[in-house]
C-alpha positions as CSV (number, residue, x, y, z in Angstrom):
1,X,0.0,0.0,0.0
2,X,1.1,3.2,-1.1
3,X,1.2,6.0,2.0
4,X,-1.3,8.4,1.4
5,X,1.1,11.6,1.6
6,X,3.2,9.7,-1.1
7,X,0.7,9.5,-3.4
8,X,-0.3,12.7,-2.8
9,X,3.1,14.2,-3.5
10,X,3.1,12.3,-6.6
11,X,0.1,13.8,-8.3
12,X,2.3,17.2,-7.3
13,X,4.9,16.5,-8.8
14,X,4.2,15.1,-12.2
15,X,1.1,18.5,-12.3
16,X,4.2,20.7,-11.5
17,X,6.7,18.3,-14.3
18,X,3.9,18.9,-16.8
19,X,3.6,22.5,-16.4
20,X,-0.2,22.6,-15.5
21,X,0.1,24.5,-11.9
22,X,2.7,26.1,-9.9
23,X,4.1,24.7,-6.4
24,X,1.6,26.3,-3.8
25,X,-1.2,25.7,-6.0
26,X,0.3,21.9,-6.6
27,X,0.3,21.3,-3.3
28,X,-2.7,22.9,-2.3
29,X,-4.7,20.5,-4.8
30,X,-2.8,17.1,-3.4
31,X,-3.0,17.6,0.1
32,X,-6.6,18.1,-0.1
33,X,-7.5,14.4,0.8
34,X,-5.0,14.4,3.8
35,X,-6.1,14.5,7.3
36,X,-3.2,13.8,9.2
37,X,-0.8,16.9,9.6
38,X,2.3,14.4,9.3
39,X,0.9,13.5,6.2
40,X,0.4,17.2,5.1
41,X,4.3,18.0,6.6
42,X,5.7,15.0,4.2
43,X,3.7,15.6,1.3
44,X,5.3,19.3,1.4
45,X,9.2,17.7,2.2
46,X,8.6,15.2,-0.7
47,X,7.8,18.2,-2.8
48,X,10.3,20.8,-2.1
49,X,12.9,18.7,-1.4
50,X,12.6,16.6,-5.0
51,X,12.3,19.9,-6.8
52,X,15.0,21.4,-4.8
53,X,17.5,18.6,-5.5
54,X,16.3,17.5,-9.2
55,X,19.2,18.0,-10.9
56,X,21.4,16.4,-8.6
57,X,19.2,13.5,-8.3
58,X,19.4,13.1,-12.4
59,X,22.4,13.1,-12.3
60,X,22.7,10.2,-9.9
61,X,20.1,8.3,-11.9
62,X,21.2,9.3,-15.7
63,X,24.2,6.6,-15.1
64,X,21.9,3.9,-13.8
65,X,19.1,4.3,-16.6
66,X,19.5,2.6,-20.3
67,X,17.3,5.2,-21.0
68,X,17.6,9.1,-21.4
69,X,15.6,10.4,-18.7
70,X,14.5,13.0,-21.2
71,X,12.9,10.2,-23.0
72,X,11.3,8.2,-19.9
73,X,7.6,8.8,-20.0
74,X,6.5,11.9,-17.1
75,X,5.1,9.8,-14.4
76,X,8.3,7.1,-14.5
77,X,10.8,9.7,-14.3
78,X,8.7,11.8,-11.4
79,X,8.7,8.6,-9.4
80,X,12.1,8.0,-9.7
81,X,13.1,11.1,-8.8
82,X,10.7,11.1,-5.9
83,X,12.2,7.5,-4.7
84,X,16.0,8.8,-5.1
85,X,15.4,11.7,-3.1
86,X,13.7,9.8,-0.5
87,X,16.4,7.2,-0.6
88,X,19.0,9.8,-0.3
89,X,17.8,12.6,1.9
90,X,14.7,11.3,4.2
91,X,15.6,9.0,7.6
């Protein structure tokens, strides 16, 4: 099961990646379904901290993909980066 903040901060990300609203408004639209302030709190770390560290984090998976990630379909390439940044920055 996917952690409701998670999937929240996915739908953020790839409406950001495909230019069809800004990062408050992004937000604003996925945390609607969350209750839980923790879940709210990582939804917004997920977020900022993925955007924030984007290009690092391609270039840590540009080596690792067969791929171009300029070629990896949207959602693929969002959860990657979401999942490296996770890996790498979040206890």
């Amino acid at each position: 099961m996917i952690a409701p903040a998670r999937r929240a901060a996915f739908a953020a990300l790839v409406d950001i990646a495909g230019n069809r609203v800004d990062l408050d408004q992004a937000v604003e639209n996925a945390r609607q379904g969350l209750t839980d302030a923790r879940d709210v709190a990582l939804l917004r770390e997920i977020v900022t901290g993925t955007l924030r560290w984007q290009a690092r984090l391609d270039w840590r998976l540009a080596p690792l993909s067969r791929v171009p990630l300029n070629r990896l379909d949207l959602e693929v390439l969002v959860a990657l980066r979401m999942a490296a940044y996770q890996l790498e920055f979040l206890d």
